[in-house]
Residue frames as qw, qx, qy, qz and C-alpha x, y, z in Angstrom:
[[0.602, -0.773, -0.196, -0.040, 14.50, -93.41, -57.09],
 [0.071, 0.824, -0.242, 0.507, 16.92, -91.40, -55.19],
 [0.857, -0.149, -0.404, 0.282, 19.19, -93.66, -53.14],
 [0.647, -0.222, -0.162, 0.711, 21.92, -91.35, -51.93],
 [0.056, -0.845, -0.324, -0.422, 20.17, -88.33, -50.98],
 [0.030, -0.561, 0.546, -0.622, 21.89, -85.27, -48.13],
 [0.558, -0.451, 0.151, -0.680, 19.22, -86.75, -45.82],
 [0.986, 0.052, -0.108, -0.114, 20.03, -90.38, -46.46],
 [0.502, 0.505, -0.396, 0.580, 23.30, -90.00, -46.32],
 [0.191, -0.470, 0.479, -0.716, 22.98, -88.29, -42.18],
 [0.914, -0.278, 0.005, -0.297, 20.52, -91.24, -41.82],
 [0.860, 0.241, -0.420, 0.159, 23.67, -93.45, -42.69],
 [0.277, 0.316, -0.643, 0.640, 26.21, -91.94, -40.16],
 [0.773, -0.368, -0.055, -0.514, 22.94, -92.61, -37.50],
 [0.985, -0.066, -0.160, -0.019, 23.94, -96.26, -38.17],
 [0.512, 0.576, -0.526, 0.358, 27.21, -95.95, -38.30],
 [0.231, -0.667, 0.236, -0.668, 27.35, -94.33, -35.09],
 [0.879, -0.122, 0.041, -0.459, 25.10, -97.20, -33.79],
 [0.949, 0.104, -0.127, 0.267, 27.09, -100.48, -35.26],
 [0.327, 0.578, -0.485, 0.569, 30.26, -98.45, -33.73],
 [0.296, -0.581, 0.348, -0.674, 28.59, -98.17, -30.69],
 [0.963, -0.246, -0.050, -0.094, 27.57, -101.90, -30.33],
 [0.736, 0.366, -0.398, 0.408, 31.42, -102.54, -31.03],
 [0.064, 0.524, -0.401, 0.749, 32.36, -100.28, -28.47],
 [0.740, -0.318, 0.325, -0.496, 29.73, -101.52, -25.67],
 [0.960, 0.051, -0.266, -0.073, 30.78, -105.21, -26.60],
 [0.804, 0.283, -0.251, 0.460, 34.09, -104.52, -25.40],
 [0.540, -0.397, -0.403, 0.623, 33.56, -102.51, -22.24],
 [0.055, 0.209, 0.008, 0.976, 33.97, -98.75, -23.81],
 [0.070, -0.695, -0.708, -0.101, 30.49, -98.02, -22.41],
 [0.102, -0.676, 0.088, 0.724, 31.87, -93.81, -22.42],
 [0.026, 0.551, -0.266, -0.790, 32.09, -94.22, -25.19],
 [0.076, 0.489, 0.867, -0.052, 28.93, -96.19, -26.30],
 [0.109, -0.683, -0.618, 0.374, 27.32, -93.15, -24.80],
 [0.054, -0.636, 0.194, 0.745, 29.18, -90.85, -26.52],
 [0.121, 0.148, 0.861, 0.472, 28.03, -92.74, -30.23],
 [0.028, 0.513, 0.857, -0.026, 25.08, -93.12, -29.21],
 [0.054, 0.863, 0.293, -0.408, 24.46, -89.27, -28.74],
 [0.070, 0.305, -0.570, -0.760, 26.24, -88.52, -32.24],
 [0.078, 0.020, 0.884, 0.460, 23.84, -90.61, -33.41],
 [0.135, 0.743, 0.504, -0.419, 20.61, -88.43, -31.82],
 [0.060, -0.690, 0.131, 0.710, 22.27, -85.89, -33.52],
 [0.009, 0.247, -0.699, -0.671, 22.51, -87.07, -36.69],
 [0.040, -0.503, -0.855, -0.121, 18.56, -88.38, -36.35],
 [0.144, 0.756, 0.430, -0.471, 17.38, -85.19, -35.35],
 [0.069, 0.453, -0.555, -0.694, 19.91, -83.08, -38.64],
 [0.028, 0.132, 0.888, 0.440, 18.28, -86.15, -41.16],
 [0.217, 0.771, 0.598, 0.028, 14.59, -85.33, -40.67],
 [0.178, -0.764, -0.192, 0.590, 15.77, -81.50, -40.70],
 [0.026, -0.454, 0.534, 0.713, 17.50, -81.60, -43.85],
 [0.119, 0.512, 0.834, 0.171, 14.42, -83.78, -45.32],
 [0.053, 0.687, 0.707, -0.161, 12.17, -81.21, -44.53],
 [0.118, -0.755, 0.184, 0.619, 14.34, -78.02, -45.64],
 [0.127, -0.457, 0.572, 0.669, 15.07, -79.58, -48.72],
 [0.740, 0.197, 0.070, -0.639, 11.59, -81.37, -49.58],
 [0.402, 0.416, -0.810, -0.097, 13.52, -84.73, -50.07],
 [0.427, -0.302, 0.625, -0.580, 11.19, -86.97, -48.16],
 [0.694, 0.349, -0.486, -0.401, 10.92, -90.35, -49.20],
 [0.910, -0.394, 0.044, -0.117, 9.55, -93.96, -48.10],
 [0.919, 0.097, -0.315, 0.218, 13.10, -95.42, -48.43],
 [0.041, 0.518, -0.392, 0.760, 14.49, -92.36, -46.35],
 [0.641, -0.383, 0.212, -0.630, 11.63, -93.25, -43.78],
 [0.984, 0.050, -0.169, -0.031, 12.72, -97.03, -43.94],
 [0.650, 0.414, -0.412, 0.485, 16.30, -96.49, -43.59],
 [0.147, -0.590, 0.333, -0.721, 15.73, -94.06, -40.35],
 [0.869, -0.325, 0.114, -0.357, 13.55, -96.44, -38.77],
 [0.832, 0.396, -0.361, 0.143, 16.41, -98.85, -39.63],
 [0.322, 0.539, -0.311, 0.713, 19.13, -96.82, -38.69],
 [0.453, -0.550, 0.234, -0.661, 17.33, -96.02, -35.02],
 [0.931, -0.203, -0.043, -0.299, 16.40, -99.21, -34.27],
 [0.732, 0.255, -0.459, 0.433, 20.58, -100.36, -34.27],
 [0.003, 0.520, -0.200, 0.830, 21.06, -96.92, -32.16],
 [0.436, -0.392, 0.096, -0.805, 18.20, -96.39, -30.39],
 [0.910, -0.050, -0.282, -0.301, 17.18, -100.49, -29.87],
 [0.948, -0.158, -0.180, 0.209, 20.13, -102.43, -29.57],
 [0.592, 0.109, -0.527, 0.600, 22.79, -100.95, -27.98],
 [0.224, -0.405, 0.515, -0.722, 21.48, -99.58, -25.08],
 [0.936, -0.247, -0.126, -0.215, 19.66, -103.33, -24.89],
 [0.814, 0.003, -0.282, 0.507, 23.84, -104.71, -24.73],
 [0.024, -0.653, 0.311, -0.690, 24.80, -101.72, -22.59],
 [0.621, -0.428, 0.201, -0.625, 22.63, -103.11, -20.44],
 [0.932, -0.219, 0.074, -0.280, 23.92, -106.50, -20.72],
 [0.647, 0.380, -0.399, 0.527, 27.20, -105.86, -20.62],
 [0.047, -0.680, 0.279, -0.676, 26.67, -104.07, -17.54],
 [0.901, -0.265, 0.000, -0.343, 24.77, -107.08, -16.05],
 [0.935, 0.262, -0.159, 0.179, 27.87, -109.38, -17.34],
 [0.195, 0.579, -0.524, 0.593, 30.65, -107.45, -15.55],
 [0.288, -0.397, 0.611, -0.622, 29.12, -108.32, -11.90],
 [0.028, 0.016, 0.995, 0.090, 28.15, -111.70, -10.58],
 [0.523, 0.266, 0.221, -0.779, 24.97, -112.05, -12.36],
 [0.524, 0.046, 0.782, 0.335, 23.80, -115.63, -14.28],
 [0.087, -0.270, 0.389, 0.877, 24.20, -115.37, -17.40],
 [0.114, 0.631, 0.693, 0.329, 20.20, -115.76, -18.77],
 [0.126, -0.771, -0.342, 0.523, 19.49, -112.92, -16.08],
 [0.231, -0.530, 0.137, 0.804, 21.73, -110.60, -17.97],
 [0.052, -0.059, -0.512, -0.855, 20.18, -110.77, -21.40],
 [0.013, 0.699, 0.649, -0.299, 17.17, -109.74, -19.77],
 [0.114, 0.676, 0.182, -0.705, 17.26, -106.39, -20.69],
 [0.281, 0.168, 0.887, 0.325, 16.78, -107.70, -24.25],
 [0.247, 0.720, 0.648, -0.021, 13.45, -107.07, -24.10],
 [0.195, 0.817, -0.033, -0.541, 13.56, -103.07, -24.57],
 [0.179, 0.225, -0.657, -0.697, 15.58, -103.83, -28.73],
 [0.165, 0.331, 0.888, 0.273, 12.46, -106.24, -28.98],
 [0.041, 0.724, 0.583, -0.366, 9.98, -103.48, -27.80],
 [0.115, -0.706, 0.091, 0.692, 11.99, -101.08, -29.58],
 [0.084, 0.137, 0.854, 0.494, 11.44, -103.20, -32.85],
 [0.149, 0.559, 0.797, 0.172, 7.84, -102.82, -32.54],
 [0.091, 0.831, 0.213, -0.506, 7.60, -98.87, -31.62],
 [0.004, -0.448, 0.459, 0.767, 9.44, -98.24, -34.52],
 [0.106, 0.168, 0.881, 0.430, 7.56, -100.48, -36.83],
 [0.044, 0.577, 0.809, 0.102, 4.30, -98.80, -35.44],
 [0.112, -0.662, -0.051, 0.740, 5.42, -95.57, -36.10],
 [0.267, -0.139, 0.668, 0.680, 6.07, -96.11, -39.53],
 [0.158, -0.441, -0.821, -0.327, 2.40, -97.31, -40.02],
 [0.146, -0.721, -0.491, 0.467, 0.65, -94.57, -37.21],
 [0.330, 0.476, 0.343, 0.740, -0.61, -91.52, -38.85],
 [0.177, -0.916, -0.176, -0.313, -1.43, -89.60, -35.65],
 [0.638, -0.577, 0.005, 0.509, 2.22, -89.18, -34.57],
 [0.511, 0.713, 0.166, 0.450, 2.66, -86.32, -36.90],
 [0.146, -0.842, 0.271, -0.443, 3.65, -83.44, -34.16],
 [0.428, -0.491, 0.663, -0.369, 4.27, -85.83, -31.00],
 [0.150, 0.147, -0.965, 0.156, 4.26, -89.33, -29.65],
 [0.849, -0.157, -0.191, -0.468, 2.09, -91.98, -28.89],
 [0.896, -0.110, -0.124, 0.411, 4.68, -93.99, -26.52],
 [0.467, -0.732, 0.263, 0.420, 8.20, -93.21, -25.47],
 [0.648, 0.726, -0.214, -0.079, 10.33, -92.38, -28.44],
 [0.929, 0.052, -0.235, 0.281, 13.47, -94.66, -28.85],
 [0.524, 0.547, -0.245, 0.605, 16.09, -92.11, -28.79],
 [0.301, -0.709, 0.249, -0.587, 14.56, -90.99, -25.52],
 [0.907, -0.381, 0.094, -0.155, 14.91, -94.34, -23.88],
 [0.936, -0.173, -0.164, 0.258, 17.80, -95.04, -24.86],
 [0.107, 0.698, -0.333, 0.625, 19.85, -91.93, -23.87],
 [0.746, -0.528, 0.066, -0.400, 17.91, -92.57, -20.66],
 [0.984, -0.172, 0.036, 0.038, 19.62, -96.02, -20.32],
 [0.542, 0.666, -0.266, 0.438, 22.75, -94.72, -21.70],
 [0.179, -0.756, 0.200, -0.597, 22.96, -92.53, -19.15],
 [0.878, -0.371, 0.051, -0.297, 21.79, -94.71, -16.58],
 [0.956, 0.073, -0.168, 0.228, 24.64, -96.95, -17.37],
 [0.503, 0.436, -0.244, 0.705, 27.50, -94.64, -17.32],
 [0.282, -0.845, 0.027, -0.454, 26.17, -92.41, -14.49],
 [0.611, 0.122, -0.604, 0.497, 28.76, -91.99, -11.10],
 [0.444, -0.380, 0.209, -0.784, 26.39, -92.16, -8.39],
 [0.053, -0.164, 0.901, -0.399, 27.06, -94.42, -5.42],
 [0.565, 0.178, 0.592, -0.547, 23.31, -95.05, -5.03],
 [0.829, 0.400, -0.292, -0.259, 22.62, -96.20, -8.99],
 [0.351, 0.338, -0.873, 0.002, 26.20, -98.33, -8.74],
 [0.241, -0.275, 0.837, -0.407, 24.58, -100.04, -5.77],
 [0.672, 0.388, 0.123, -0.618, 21.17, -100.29, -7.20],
 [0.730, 0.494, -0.380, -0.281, 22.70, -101.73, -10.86],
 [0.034, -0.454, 0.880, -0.135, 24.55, -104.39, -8.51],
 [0.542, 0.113, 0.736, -0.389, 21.17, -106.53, -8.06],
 [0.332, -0.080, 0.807, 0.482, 20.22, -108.65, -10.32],
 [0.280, 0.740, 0.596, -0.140, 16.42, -107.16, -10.82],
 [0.125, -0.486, 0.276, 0.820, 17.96, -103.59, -11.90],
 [0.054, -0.449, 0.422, 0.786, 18.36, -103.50, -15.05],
 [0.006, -0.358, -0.921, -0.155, 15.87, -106.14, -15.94],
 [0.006, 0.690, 0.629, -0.358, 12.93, -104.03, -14.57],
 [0.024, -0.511, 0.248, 0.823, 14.44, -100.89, -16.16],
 [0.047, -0.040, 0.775, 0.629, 14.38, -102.34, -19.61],
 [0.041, -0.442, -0.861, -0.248, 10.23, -103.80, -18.80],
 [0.030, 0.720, 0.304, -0.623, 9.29, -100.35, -17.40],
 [0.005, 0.424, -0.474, -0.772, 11.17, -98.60, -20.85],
 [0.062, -0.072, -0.845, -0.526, 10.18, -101.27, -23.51],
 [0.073, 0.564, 0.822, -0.002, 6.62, -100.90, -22.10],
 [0.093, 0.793, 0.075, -0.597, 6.34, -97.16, -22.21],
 [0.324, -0.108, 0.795, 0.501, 7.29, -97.85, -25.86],
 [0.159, -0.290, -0.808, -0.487, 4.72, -99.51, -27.35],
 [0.126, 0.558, 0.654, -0.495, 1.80, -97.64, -24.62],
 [0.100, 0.747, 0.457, 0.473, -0.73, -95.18, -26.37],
 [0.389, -0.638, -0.102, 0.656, 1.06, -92.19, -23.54],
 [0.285, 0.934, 0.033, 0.212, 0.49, -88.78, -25.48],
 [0.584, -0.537, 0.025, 0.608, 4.25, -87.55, -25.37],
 [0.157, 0.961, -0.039, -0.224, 5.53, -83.97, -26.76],
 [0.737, 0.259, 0.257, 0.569, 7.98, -83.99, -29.11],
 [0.199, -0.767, 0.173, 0.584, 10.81, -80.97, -29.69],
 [0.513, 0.430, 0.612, 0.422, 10.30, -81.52, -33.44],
 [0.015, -0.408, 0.131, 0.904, 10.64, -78.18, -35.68],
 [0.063, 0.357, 0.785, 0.503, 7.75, -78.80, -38.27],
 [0.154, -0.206, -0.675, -0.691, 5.19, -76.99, -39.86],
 [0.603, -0.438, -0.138, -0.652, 2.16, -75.71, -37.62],
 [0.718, -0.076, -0.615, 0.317, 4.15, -76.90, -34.76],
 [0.446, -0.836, 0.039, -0.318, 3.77, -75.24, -31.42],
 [0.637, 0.371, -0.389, 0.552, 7.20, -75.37, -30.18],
 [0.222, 0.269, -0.594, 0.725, 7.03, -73.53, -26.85],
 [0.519, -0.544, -0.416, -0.511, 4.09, -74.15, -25.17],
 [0.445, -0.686, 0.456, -0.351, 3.89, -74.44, -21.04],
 [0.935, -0.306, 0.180, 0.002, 4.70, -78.49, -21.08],
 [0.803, 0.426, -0.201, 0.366, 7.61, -77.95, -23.45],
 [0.151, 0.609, -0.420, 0.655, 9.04, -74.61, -21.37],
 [0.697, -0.599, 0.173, -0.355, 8.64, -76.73, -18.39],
 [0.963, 0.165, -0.023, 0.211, 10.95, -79.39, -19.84],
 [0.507, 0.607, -0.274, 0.547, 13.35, -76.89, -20.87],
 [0.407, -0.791, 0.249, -0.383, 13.11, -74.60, -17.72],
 [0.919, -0.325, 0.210, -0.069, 14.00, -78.31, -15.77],
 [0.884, 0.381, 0.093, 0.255, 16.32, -79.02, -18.16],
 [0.323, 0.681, -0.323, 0.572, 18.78, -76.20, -18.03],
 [0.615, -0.682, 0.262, -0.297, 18.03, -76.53, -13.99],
 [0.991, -0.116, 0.060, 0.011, 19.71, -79.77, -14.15],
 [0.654, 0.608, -0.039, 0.449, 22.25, -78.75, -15.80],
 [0.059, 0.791, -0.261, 0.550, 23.51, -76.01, -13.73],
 [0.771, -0.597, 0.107, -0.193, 23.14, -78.23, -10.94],
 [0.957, -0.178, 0.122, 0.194, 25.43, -80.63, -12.23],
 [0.631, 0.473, -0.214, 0.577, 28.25, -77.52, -13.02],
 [0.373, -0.808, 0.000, -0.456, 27.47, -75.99, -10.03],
 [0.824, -0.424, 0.375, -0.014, 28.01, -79.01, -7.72],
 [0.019, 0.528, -0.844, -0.094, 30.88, -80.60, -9.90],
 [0.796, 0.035, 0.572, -0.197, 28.51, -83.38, -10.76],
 [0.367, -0.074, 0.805, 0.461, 29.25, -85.76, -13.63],
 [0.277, 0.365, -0.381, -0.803, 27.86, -84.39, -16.78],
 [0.101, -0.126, -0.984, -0.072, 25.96, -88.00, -17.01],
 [0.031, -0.496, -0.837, 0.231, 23.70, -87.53, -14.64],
 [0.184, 0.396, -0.195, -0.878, 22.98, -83.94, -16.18],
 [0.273, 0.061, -0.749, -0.601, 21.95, -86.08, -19.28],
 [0.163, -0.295, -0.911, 0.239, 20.23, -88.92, -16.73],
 [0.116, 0.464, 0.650, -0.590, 18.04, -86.43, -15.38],
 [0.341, 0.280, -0.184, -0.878, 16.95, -84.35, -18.35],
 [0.444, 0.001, -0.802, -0.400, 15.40, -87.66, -19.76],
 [0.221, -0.196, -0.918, 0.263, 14.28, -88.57, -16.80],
 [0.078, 0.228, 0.099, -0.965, 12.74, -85.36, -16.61],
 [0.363, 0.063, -0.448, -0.814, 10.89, -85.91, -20.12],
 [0.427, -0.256, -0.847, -0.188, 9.59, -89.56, -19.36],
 [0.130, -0.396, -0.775, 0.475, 7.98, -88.18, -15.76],
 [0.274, 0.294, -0.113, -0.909, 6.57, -84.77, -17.25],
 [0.541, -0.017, -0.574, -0.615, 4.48, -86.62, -19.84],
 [0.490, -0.210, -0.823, -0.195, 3.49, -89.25, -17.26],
 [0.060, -0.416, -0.683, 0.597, 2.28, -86.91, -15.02],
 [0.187, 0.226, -0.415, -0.861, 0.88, -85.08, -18.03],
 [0.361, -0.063, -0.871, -0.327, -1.28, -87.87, -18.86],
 [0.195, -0.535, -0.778, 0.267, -3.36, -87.31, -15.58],
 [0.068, -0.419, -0.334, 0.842, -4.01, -83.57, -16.38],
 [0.555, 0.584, 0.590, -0.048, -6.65, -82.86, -18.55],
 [0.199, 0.199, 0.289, 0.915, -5.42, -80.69, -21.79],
 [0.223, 0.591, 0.222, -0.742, -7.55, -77.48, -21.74],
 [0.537, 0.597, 0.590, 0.086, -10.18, -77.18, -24.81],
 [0.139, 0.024, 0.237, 0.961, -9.20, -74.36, -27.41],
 [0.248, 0.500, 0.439, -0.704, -11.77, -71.69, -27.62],
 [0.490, 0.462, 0.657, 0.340, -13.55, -71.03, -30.65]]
């Protein structure tokens, strides 16, 4: 077996990324947490890409990612969040409330591994999208979040909204390049469309490139859950 494949290898700097970024969030950098943490999308979306370009797909690749995500994607935007708790006067069980989302994020990943109808999209929130989200969320410079993430429910509630949208059975769309994939359909170019809106908003106005990030995620997780009350339309025959 093939240990130290291209694709394995991009899984590895994932982790890296990840166990850099806990270091970094243990010790306040939470900029640059955020900034790990999104090398380390990057280097999860390049690893399935270079799997699937080079036909090198393989369970211990699919073990290692799930691995590798679950450091990323799991725990450190769970100690973002409870370092952020731990900076302002908050006791100290409260703060490792947001916990829960690396436990929740333990089980979506395990029940991806083992789900065989998340071939195109999602069943649940996908990690990487929650925790940008939170990322974001943490870092973001906007008088009405700082005031918000002062109370002690915040970030707690955040985490049991996220870590449940996890593990739910919510049909979400995935921006996955694969194989009898519909890439641009109307819910994706509604994402985007939003997505670049946001953007411009936030070079337009001179807003903090955060909340750019903040809202595109926020973007994805309300699209699909307002998605989820519209019926899909039947293909014709």
């Amino acid at each position: 077996m093939r240990i130290f494949t291209v694709p394995n290898l991009i899984t590895s700097m994932n982790l890296l990324c990840g166990i850099l970024g806990v270091i970094c969030a243990l010790n306040g950098a939470q900029d640059m947490a955020l900034l790990l943490m999104i090398l380390a999308a990057v280097f999860d979306f390049l690893d399935g890409l270079a799997a699937r370009v080079l036909h090198s797909v393989s369970p211990i690749g699919k073990e290692l990612d799930s691995l590798s995500d679950m450091v990323s994607f799991g725990v450190l935007p769970s100690l973002m969040m409870v370092e952020a708790m731990s900076q302002g006067e908050v006791g100290s069980i409260v703060a490792y409330l947001p916990l829960f989302l690396a436990l929740m994020s333990a089980f979506r990943l395990a029940k991806f591994n083992i789900d065989k109808r998340q071939t195109t999209d999602f069943l649940g929130l996908p990690t990487p999208a929650a925790a940008l989200f939170t990322a974001a969320l943490v870092n973001c410079n906007c008088s009405v979040l700082h005031h918000l993430a002062a109370t002690a429910w915040f970030y707690p509630v955040t985490a049991l909204v996220l870590g449940l949208l996890l593990v739910s059975e919510i049909p979400m769309f995935s921006m996955k390049v694969a194989k009898g994939h519909k890439l641009l359909d109307t819910k994706r170019i509604v994402f985007l469309s939003l997505s670049v809106a946001a953007l411009v908003y936030a070079l337009a106005f001179r807003q903090d490139w955060v909340l750019a990030l903040l809202l595109v995620f926020g973007i994805y997780i309300l699209e699909n859950l307002i998605l989820v009350g519209i019926p899909a339309k039947k293909e014709a025959r």
